[in-house]
LODRENTI-625040 format. One line per field, with one value per residue (C-alpha): x, y, z; residue in one letter; residue number from 1. Coordinates in pm, whole numbers. Last residue first. Example, Ala and Ser with C-alpha at 12.3 -4.5 7.8 and 13.67 -1.06 7.14 Angstrom:
2
X 1367,1230
Y -106,-450
Z 714,780
r s,a
k 2,1
This chain:
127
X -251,-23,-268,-309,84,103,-168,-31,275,139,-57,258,448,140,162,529,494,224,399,743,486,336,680,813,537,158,312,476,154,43,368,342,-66,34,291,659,815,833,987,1296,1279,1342,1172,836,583,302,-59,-205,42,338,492,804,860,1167,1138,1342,1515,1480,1235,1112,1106,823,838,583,303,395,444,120,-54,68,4,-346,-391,-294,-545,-827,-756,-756,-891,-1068,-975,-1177,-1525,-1749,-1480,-1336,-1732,-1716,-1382,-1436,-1762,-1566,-1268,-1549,-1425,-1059,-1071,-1170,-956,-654,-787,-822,-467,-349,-507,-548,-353,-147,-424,-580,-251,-173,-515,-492,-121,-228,-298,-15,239,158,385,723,604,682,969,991,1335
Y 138,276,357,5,-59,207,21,-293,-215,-44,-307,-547,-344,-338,-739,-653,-415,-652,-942,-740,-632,-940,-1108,-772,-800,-588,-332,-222,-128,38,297,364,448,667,837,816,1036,686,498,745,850,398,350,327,429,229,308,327,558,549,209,215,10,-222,-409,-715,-846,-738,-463,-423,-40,142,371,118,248,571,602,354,563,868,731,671,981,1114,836,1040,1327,1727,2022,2072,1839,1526,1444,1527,1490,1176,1035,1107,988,635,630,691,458,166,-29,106,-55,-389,-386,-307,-581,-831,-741,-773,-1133,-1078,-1309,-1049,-878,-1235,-1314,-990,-985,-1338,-1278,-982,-1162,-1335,-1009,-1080,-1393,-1179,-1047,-638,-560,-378,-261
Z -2606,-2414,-2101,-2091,-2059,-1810,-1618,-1656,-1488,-1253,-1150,-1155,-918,-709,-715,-621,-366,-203,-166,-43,218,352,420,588,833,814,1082,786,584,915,882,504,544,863,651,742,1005,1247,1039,971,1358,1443,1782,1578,1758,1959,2120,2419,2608,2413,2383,2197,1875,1751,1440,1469,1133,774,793,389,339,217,-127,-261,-58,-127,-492,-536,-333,-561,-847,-781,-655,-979,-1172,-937,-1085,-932,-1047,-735,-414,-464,-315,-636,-901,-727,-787,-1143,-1171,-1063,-1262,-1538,-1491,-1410,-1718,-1702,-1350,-1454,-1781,-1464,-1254,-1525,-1663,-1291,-1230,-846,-617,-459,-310,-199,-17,90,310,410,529,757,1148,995,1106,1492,1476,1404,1752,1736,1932,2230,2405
r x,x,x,x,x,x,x,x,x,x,x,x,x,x,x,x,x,x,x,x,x,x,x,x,x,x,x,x,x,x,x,x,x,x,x,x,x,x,x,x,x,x,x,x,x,x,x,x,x,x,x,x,x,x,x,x,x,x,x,x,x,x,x,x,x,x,x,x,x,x,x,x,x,x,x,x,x,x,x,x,x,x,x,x,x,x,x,x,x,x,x,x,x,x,x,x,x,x,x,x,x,x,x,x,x,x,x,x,x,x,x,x,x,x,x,x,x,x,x,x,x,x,x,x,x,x,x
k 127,126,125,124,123,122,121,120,119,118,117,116,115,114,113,112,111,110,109,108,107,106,105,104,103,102,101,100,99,98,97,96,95,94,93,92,91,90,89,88,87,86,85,84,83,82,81,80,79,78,77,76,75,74,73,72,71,70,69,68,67,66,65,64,63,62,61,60,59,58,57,56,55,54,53,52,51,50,49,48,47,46,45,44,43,42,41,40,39,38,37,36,35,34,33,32,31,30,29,28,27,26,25,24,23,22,21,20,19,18,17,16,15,14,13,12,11,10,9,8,7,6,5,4,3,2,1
């Protein structure tokens, strides 16, 4: 049995640090600010008839759909790389399974900041 090194997860904790540090109403006036610039690009590289704020959604959806591993997380080595020994890990999206290698610490930090985005953003779309 392989587990992942509860050390290896701090490797991430500057990254959810500075995420979770962001002033979400800033953020969100931020990203209303560049909104159309944001959706002029999606319209060039996006699938047609499609929005970028849909996307959006559906990161946050995903990202926050993640479990938070209490305990040891097993993994099997495959040749080079690793796998989840878990099957309901494993079958979850590449995004979802990296943002777990990132420590259960690091992820309950950055489901709630993007708990807070979304919050904000509904309540900016409200207005």
């Amino acid at each position: 049995m392989l587990l992942i090194e509860a050390d290896s997860y701090g490797r991430y904790d500057l990254v959810a640090q500075v995420f979770a540090s962001l002033d979400s109403e800033g953020t969100v006036a931020l990203y209303r600010e560049l909104k159309p610039l944001i959706d002029e690009a999606y319209a060039e590289i996006g699938p047609p008839n499609s929005k970028f704020d849909d996307r959006l959604e559906r990161a946050f959806d995903q990202l926050l759909a993640v479990p938070v591993l209490e305990g040891p997380a097993e993994v099997e080595q495959l040749i080079v790389t690793y796998a989840w020994a878990d099957d309901e890990l494993e079958a979850l999206s590449g995004a979802q399974r990296h943002f777990l290698r990132m420590g259960p610490d690091n992820v309950r930090l950055i489901q709630g900041k993007l708990r807070e985005l979304r919050a904000a953003l509904a309540a900016s779309a409200a207005e």
